[in-house]
C-alpha positions as CSV (number, residue, x, y, z in Angstrom):
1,X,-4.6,-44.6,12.8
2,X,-2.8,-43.2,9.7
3,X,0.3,-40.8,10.0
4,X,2.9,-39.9,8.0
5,X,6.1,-40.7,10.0
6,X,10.0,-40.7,9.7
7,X,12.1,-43.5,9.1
8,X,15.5,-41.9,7.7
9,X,16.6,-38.9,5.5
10,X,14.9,-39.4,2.5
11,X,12.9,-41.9,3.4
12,X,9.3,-40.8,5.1
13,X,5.9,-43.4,5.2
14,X,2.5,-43.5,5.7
15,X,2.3,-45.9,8.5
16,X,-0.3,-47.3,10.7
17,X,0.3,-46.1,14.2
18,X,-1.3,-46.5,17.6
19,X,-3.8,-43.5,18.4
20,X,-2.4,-41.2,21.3
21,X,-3.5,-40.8,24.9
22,X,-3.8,-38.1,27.3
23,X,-0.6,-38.4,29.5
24,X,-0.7,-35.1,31.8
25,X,-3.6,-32.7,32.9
26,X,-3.4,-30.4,30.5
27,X,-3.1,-32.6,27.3
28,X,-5.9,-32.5,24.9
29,X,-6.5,-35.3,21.9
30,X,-7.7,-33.8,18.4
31,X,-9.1,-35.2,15.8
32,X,-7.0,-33.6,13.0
33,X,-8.7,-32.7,10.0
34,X,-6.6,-30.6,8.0
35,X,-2.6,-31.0,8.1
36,X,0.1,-29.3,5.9
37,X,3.0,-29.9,4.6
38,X,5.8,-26.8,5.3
39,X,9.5,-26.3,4.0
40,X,10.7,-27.0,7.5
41,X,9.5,-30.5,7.4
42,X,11.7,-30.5,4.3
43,X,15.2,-29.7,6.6
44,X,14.4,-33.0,8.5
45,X,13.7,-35.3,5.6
46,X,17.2,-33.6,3.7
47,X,18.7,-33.6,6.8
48,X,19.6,-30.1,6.9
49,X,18.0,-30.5,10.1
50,X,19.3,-33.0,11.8
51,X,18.5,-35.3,14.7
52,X,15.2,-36.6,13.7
53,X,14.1,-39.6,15.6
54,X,12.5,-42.7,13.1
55,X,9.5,-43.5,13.9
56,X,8.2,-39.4,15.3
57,X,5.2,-38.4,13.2
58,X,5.9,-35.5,10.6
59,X,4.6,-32.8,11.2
60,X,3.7,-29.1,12.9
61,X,0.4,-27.4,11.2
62,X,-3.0,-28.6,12.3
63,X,-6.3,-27.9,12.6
64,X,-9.2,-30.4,13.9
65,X,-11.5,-31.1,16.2
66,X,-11.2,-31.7,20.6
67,X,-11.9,-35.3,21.3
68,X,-11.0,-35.6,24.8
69,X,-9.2,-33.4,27.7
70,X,-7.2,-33.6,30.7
71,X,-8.6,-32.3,34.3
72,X,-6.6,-29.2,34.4
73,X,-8.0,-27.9,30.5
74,X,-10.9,-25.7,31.5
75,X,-11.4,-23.5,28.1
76,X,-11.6,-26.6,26.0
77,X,-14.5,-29.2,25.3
78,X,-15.3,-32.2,23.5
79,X,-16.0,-30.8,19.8
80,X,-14.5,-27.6,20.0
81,X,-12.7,-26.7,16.4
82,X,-9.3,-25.2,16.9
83,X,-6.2,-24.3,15.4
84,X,-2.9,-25.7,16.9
85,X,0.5,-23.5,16.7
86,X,3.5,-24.9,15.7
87,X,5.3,-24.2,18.8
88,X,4.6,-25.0,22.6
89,X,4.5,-22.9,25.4
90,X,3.1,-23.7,29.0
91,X,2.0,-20.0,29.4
92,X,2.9,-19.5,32.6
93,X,6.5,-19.1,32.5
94,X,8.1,-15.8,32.6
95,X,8.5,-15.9,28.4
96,X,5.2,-17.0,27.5
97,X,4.0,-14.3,30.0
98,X,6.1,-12.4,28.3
99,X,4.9,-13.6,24.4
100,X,7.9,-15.2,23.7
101,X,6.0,-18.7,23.9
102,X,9.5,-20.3,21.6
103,X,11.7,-19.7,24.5
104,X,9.4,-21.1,27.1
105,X,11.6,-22.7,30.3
106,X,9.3,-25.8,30.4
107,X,7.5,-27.4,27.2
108,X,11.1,-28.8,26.1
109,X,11.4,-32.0,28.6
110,X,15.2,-31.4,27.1
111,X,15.3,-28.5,29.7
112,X,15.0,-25.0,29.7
113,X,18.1,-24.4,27.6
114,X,17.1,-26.6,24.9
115,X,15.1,-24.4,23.0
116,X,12.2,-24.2,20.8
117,X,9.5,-27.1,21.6
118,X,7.5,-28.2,18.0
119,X,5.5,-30.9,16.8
120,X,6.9,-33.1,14.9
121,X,10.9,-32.0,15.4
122,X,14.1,-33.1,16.0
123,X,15.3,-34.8,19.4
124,X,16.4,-31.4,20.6
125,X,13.2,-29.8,20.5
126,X,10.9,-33.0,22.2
127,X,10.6,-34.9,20.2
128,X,6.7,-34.4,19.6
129,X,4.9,-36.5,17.0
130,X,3.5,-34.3,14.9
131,X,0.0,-33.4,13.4
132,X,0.3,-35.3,10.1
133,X,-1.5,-38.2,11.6
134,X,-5.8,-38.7,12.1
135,X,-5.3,-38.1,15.6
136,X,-2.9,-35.6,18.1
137,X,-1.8,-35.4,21.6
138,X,-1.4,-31.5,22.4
139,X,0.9,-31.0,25.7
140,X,-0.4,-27.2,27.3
141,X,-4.0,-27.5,25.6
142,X,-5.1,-24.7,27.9
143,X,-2.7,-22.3,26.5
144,X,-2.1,-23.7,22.8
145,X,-5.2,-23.9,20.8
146,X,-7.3,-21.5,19.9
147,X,-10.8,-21.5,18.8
148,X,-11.4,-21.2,15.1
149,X,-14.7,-19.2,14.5
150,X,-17.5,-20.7,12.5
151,X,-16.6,-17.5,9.7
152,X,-13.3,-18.8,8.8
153,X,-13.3,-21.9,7.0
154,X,-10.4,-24.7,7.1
155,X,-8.8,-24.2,4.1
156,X,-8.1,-20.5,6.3
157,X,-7.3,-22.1,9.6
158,X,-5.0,-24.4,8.4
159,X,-2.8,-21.3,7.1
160,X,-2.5,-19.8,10.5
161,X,-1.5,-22.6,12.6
162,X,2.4,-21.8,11.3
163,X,2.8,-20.1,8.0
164,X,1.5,-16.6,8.2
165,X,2.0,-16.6,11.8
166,X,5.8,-17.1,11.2
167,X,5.3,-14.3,8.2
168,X,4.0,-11.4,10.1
169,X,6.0,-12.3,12.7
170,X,8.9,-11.8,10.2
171,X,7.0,-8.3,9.5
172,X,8.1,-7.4,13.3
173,X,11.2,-8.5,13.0
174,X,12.3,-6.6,10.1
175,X,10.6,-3.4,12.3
176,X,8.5,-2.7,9.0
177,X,6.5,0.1,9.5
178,X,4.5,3.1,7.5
179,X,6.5,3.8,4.2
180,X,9.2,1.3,4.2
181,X,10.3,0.1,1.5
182,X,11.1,-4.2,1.9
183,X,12.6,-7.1,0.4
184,X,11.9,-10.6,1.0
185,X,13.8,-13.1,-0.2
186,X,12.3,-16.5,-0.9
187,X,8.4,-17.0,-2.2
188,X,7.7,-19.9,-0.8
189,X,4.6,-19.9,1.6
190,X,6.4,-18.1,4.3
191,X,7.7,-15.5,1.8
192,X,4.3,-15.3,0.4
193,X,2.8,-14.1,3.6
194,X,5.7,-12.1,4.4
195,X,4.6,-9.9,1.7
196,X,1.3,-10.2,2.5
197,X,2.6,-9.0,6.3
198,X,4.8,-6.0,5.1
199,X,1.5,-4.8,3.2
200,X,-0.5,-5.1,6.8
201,X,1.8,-3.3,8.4
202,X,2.5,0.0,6.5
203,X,5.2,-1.0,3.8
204,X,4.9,1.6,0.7
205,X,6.7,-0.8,-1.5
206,X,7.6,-4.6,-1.7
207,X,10.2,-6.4,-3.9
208,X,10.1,-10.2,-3.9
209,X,13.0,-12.6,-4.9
210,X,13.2,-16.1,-5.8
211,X,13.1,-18.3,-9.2
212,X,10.0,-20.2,-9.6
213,X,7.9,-18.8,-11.4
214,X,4.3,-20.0,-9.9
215,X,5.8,-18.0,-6.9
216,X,7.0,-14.9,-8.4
217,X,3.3,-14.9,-10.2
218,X,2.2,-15.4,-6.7
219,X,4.5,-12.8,-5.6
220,X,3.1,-10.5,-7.9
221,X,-0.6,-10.9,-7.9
222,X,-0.1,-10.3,-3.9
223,X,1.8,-6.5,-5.2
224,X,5.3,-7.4,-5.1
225,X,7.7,-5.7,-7.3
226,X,9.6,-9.5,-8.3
227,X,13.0,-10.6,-9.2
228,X,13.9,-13.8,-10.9
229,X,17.8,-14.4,-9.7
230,X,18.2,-16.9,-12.2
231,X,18.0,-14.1,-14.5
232,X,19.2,-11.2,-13.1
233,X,21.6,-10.3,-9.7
234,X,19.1,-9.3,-7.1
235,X,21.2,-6.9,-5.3
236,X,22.0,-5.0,-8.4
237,X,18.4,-5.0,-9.5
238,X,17.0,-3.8,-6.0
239,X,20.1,-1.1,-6.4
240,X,18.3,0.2,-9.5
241,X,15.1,-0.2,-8.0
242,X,16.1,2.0,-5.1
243,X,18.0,4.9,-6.8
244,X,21.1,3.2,-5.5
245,X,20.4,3.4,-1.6
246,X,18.8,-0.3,-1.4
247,X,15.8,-1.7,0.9
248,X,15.0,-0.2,4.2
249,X,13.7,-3.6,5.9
250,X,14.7,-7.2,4.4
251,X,13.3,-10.4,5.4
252,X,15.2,-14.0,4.8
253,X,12.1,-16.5,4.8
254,X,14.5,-19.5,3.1
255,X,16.6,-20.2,5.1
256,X,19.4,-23.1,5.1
257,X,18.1,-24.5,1.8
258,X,19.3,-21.1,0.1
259,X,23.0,-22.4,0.7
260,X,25.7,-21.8,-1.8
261,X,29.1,-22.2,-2.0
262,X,30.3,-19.8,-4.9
263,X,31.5,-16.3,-3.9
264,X,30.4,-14.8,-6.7
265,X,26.4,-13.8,-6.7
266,X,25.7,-14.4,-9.9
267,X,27.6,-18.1,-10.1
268,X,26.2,-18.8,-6.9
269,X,22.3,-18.3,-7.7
270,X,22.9,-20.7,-11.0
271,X,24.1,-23.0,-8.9
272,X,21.1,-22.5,-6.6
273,X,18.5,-22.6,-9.5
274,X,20.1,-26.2,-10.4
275,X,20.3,-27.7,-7.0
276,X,17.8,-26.5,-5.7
277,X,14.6,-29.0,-6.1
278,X,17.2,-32.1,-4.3
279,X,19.4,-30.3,-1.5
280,X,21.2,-33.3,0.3
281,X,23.8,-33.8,2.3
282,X,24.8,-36.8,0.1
283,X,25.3,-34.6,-2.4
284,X,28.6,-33.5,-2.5
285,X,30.7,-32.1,0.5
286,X,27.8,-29.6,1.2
287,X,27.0,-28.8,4.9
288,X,24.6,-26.8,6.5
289,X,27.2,-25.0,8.6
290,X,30.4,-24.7,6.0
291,X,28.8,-22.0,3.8
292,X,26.7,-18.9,4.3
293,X,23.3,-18.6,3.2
294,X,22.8,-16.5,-0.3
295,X,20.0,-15.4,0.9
296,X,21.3,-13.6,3.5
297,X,24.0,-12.6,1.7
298,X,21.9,-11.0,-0.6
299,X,19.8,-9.5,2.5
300,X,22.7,-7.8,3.9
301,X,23.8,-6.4,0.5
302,X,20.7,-5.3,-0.6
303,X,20.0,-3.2,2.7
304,X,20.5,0.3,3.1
305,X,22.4,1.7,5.8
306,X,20.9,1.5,9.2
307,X,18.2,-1.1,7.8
308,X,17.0,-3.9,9.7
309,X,17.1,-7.6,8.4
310,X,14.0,-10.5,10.2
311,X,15.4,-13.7,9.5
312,X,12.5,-16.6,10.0
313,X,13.8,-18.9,7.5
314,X,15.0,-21.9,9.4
315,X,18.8,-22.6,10.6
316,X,20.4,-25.5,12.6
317,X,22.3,-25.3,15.6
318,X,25.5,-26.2,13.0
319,X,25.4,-22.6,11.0
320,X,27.8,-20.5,12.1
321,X,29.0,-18.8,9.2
322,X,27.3,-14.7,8.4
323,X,28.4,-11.4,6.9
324,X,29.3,-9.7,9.9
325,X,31.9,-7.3,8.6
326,X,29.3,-6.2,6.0
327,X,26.4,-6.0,8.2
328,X,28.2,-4.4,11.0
329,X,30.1,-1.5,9.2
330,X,26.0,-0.5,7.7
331,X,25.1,-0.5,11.0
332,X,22.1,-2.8,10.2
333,X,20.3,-4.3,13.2
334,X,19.3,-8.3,12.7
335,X,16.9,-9.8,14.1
336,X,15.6,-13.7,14.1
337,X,14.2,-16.3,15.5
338,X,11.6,-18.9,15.6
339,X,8.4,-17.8,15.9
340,X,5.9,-17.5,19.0
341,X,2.9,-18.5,17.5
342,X,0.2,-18.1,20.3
343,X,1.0,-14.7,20.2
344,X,-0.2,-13.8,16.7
345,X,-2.6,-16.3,16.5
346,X,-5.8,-14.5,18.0
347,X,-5.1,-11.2,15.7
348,X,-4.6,-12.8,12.7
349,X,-7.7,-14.8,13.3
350,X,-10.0,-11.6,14.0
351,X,-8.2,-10.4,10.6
352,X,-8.9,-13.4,8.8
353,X,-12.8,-13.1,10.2
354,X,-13.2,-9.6,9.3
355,X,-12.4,-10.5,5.4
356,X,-8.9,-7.7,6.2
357,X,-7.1,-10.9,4.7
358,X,-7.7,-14.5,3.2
359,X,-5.1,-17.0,3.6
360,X,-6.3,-19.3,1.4
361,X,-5.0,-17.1,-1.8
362,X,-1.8,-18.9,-1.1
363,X,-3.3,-22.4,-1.0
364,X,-2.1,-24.6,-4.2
365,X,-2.7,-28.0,-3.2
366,X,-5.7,-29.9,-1.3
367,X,-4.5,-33.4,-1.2
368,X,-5.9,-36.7,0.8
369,X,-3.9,-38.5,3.7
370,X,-3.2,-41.1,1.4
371,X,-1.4,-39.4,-1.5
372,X,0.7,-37.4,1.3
373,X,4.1,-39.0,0.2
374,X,3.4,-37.8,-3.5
375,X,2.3,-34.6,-2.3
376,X,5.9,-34.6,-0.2
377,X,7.5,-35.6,-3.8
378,X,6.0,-33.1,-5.8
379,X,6.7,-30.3,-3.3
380,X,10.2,-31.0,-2.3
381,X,10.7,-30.5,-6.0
382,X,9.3,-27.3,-6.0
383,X,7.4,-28.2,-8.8
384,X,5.7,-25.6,-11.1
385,X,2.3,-24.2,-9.4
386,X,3.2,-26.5,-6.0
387,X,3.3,-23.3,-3.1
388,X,1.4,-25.1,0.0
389,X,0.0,-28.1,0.0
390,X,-2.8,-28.9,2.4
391,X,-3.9,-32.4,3.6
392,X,-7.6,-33.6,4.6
393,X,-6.9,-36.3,7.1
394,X,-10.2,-37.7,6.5
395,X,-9.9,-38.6,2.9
C-alpha cells in the first residue's frame, strides 16, 4: 500500500509499504479514505519535535472505513465508517474513565509515565504509524472510533478526528464562558476552530492574531476582531481594544514554531514573519528549548488580571523556558495540554449533524495521495490560501 512515511528531518516519501495486521483483540484495520495533513506533523519533519523513527508512517487524522476486527471489538463491524482521534486511550484505566484519554496508564507500550500515545509520533509516544497510508491498524478500536453518521459528510469528519477537537478543547482550557472576551493567537486550523469554539461557548468578543493573510480573512469571516503582528504590536493593539485592561481568556494554538529570540515584541514578530515558512534547527543556533515562545509571551501580556491562558499548541519535552514572573504576579491561571479526543468527539459530531457548525468552512485544500509531498511543500510554507489540507487516499 501507499503511505507517506519518515525518513529524516526534512526529508518525508511516499513509499510502498506492507498493509497492517491485527496484532491484539482489540485492534481494528481501516481502510482510510480521507487523511490530513496538521501543523504538528510539521514539528517532526523540522524536528522541533524530535525523536521520530524513519521509516513510522506520518500521520494522526483519519477517517475510513472498518475492514477487519479483533475478537474483543464488539461495537465495530466490517464497513462501519468512522472517525479516528488523534490520541489513544484503552478506556478503562482510571483517566480515560475519567476523560482524560491523553494521560491513559496503558496505550503507551513506553509505560505509563510516558505520556501521550498518537499515531504517527515520536518514539516516546509509541511509536504508531500513522493514518497517512491506504490502510491503518487502530490499537483500543472498541473505545477509539466513533461512528460517523450518514448526515455529515467526509470533508466534515476528517476535521474532527484532531483539529476542532483540540480547538474546543482549547475553549475549556481557557475556562471561556458567557461574555468573555478572548484572544487566540495563531490562525492556523487549530486557531481557526478555536475561534470557532470560543463563539460555541459564550465568548462576547474574539480577537485573532497571526500574519497570513488567507488566515486573518479566515479569521475574520468566522467574526474575529484580527491583528496582523507584522504590522502592528498585538499586545498594544488588544490594549486599545480593551480600554486598557486586556483579554479575559487567551489561547496559544502555535506553539513551538512561534519561537523567537528577540526581547523586543516588535523585533521579534519581524523576525517571525521572515522565518517563519522554514523553521529548522539547521538554521542557526535556534532551539526549541533556549527561547520562549512569542506567542505566549504575547498571551501572558495581553491578559487581564486574573485571566486564564489554554495552551494547545504543541511543545517538546526540551521547552523549559515561560513568563512566570509575569504570569504569576497577574494572578493568571494556565492551563495546557494535549488533547483527549474521545471525549469531544461524540458532541461535536451531534453539533456537526445538527448543521450548529460546519467544519468544512476551514477546509482549503483536497489533494490526492499522490501529490501529498507537494501538498506537505506548499503547506509547510504557509503559502497564501493553504489553511488545511485534506487527502483522499483513494486518488
Amino acid at each position: 500500500m501507499k503511505a507517506v512515511v519518515f525518513h529524516d528531518i526534512g526529508d518525508i516519501r511516499l513509499d510502498d509499504v506492507p498493509e497492517p495486521k491485527l496484532k491484539d483483540p482489540n485492534d481494528a484495520i481501516v481502510r482510510i479514505t480521507t487523511s490530513a495533513i496538521c501543523g504538528t506533523d510539521l514539528h517532526m519533519i523540522r524536528g522541533t519535535m524530535p525523536g521520530m523513527v524513519p521509516g513510522t508512517v506520518m500521520g494522526h487524522e483519519g477517517i475510513g472505513v472498518v475492514e477487519d476486527v479483533g475478537k474483543g471489538v464488539r461495537n465495530l463491524k466490517q464497513g462501519d465508517r468512522v472517525v479516528i482521534p488523534s490520541t489513544i486511550g484503552c478506556g478503562y484505566c482510571s483517566y480515560c474513565r475519567d476523560g482524560y484519554y491523553a494521560q491513559c496508564d496503558n496505550a503507551n507500550p513506553n509505560g505509563p509515565a510516558a505520556g501521550t500515545a498518537f499515531f504517527g509520533g515520536p518514539k516516546e509516544t509509541g511509536p504508531f504509524n500513522g493514518l497517512q497510508a491506504e490502510y491503518a491498524r487502530v490499537p483500543f478500536a472498541n473505545i477509539g472510533p466513533v461512528k460517523i453518521p450518514p448526515e455529515v459528510d467526509d470533508h466534515q469528519a476528517i476535521l474532527l478526528s484532531d483539529i476542532f477537537p483540540t480547538a474546543y478543547f482549547g475553549a475549556d482550557l481557557a475556562e471561556i464562558s458567557s461574555g468573555d472576551t478572548v484572544a487566540v493567537f495563531g490562525c492556523g486550523p487549530v486557531g481557526l476552530f478555536a475561534i470557532v469554539s470560543a463563539y460555541l461557548k459564550g465568548a462576547a468578543r474574539v480577537i485573532a492574531v497571526d500574519t497570513i493573510k488567507s488566515r486573518l480573512d479566515c479569521a475574520a469571516r468566522l467574526g474575529a476582531e484580527c491583528i496582523d503582528f507584522g504590522q502592528d504590536d498585538p499586545v498594544e493593539v488588544i490594549k486599545q481594544l480593551t480600554g486598557g485592561i486586556g483579554v479575559d481568556r487567551a489561547i496559544d494554538a502555535v506553539g513551538v514554531d512561534a519561537v523567537s529570540g528577540k526581547k523586543d515584541d516588535k523585533e521579534g514578530a519581524a523576525e517571525l514573519k521572515k522565518v517563519a515558512p522554514k523553521i529548522h534547527p539547521a538554521n542557526g543556533n535556534w532551539h526549541p528549548g533556549n527561547h520562549p515562545s512569542q506567542a505566549v509571551r504575547w498571551a501572558v501580556a495581553a491578559l487581564a488580571k486574573a485571566g486564564t491562558l489554554g495552551v494547545i499548541g504543541v511543545y517538546p519535552m526540551t521547552a523549559q523556558f515561560f513568563p512566570i514572573g509575569q504570569a504569576m504576579n497577574k494572578n493568571l491561571a494556565i492551563n495546557m495540554g494535549n488533547c483527549h479526543h474521545r471525549r469531544y468527539l461524540p458532541k461535536l459530531i451531534r453539533m456537526v449533524r445538527a448543521r450548529e457548525v460546519d467544519p468544512s468552512e476551514v477546509l482549503s485544500h483536497v489533494q490526492p495521495l499522490h501529490d501529498a509531498i507537494m501538498a506537505y511543500k506548499s503547506f509547510d510554507k504557509r503559502e497564501e490560501g493553504w489553511i488545511k489540507v485534506a487527502m483522499h487516499m483513494g486518488a
